[in-house]
C-alpha positions as CSV (number, residue, x, y, z in Angstrom):
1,X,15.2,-41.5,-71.7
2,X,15.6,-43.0,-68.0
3,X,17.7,-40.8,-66.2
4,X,21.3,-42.4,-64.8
5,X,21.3,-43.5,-61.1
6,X,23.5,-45.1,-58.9
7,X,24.1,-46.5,-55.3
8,X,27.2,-47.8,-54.4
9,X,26.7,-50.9,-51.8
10,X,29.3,-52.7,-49.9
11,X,29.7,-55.1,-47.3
12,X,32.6,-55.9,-45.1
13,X,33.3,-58.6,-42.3
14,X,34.8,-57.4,-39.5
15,X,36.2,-59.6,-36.7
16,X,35.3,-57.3,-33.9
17,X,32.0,-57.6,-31.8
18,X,28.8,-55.5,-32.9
19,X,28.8,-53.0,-29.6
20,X,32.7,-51.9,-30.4
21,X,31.5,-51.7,-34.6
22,X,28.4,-49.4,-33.6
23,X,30.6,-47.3,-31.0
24,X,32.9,-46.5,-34.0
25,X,29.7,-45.6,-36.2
26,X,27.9,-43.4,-33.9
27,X,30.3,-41.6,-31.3
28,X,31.6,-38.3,-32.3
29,X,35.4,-38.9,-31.1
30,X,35.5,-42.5,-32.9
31,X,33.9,-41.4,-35.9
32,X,35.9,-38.5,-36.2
33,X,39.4,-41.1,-35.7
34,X,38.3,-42.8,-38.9
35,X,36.6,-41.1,-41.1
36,X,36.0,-37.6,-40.4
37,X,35.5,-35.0,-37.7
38,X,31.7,-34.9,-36.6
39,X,29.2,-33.4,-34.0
40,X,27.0,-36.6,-34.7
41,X,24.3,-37.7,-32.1
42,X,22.1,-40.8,-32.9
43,X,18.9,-39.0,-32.3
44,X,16.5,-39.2,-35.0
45,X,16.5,-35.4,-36.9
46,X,19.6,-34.5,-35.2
47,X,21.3,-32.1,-38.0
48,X,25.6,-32.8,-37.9
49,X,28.1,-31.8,-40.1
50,X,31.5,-33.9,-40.6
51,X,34.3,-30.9,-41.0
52,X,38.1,-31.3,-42.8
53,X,40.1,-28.0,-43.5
54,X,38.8,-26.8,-47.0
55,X,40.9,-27.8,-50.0
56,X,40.7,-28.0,-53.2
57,X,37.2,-28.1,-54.9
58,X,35.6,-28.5,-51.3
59,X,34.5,-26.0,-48.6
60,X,35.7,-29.2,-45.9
61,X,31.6,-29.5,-44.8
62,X,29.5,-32.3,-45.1
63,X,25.5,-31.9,-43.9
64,X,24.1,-34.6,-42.0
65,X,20.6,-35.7,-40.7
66,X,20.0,-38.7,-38.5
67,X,17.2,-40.1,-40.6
68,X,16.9,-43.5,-38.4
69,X,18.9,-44.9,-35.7
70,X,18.4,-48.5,-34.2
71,X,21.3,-48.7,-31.9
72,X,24.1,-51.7,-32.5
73,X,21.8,-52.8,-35.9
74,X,21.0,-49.9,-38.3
75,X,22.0,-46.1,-39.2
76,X,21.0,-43.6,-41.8
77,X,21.8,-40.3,-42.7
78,X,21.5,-37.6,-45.4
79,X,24.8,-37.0,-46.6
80,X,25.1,-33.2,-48.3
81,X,27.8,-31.3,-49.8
82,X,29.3,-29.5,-52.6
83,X,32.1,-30.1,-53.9
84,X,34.3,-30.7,-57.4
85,X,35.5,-34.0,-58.8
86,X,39.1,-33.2,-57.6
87,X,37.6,-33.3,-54.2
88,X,36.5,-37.0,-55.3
89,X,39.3,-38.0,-56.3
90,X,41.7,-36.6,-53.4
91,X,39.4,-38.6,-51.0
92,X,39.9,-41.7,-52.9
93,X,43.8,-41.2,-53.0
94,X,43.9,-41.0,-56.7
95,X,46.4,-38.2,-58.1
96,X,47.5,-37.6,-61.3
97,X,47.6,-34.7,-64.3
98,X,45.1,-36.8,-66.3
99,X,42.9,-37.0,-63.6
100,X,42.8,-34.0,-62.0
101,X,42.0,-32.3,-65.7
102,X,39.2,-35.0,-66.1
103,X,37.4,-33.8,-63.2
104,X,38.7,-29.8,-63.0
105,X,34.8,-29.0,-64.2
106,X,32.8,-31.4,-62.7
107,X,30.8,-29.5,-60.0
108,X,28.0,-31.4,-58.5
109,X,25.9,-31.1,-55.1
110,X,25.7,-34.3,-53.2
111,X,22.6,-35.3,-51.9
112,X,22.6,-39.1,-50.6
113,X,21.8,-41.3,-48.0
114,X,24.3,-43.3,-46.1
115,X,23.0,-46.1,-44.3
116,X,24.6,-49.0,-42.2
117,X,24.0,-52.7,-41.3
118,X,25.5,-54.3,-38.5
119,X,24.6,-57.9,-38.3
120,X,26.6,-60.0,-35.6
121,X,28.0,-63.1,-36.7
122,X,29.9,-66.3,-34.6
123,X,33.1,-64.3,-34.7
124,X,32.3,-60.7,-35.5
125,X,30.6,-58.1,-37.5
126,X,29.5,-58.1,-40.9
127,X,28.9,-54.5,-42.1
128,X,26.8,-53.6,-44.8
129,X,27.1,-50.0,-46.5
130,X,25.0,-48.4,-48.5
131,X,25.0,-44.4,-50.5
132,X,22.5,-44.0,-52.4
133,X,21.3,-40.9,-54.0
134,X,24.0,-40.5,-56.7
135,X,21.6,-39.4,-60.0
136,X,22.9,-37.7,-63.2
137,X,26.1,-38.7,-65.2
138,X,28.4,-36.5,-63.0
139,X,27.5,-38.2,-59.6
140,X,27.1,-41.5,-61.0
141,X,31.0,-41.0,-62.0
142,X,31.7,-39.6,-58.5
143,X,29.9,-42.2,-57.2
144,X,33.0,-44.7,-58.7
145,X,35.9,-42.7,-57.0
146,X,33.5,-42.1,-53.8
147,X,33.2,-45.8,-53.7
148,X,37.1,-46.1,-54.0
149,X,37.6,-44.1,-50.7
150,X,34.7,-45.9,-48.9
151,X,36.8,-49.0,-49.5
152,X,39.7,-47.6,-48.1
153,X,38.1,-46.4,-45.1
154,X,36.2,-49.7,-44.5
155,X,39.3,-52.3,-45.3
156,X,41.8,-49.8,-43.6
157,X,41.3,-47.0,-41.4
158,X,37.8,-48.8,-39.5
159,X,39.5,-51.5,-39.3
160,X,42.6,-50.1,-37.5
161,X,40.6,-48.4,-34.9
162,X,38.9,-50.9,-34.0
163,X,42.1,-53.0,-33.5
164,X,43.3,-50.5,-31.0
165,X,39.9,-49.9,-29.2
166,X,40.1,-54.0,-28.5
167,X,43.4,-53.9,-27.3
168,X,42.6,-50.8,-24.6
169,X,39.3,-53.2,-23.3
C-alpha cells in the first residue's frame, strides 16, 4: 500500500523588485509583519523558531533550520511543530461547529520543508512556494487548510507590506 503524501506548491507574481521580496523573506522584523514573529538569520544551520501566543491546539512555536540560503534567489527551511487540526484551521481563517468537531482529534507533528523561489521578471517578482513534507492521511488533510492560509498570506498580508515598504523608499 503506498503511503499518502503531499506538497503543497504555489506561485505568486508580485509586482515589487526581487531585493524588497527577499528583504520580506529573510529579515526578522519583516517576516515577523507578515507572517509570524521570528529570530530568523539566513545562515545555513541557523536554528529559529517563529512564536504566536499559544491557542488552541498549539503551543504558538514553530522550529526552524536554515537548510540553504542563496540570497535574493532561493530559501529553505525545516518547518516543525505540533499542533491540532483546529490550529489548521484557525490559521486558514476557517471557523465553524462542523469544522472545529472534524478536526477536535487530529493531532499530528509537522515536519516539512519550506522553500522559496524568487525569480525577477520585467516588472517584478514571481514567487514560487513550496511545503513539502506532509505524509499520512492527517497531514495530507492539514496540508489543504495549511495551503488555504499560505494563500492568504501570499495574495494578502506579503503583499501589503511590501506596498508600504515601496512607498517609505
Amino acid at each position: 500500500m503506498q503511503k499518502m503524501e503531499r506538497t503543497i506548491k504555489l506561485t505568486v507574481f508580485l509586482p515589487y523588485d526581487q531585493d524588497l521580496v527577499w528583504r520580506a523573506l529573510t529579515e526578522a522584523d519583516l517576516l515577523g509583519a507578515w507572517f509570524m514573529p521570528n529570530d530568523i538569520e539566513t545562515e545555513t544551520g541557523h536554528y529559529f523558531t517563529f512564536r504566536m501566543k499559544a491557542q488552541k491546539g498549539w503551543d504558538g512555536i514553530t522550529h526552524c533550520e536554515i537548510i540553504s540560503a542563496i540570497p535574493k534567489q532561493y530559501l529553505a527551511y525545516s518547518y516543525r511543530g505540533e499542533a491540532t487540526g483546529e490550529k489548521a484551521l484557525a490559521c486558514a481563517g476557517i471557523h465553524s461547529d462542523k469544522a472545529d468537531k472534524l478536526t477536535k482529534g487530529i493531532f499530528t507533528k509537522l515536519d516539512t520543508v519550506l522553500s522559496f523561489s524568487l525569480e525577477p521578471t520585467c516588472s517584478g517578482t514571481l514567487l514560487k512556494v513550496k511545503q513539502s513534507g506532509y505524509k499520512g492521511i492527517k497531514l495530507v488533510l492539514i496540508s489543504f487548510i495549511m495551503e488555504m492560509g499560505w494563500k492568504k498570506q501570499l495574495h494578502k498580508k506579503l503583499p501589503h507590506l511590501l506596498q508600504k515598504l515601496k512607498a517609505e523608499l
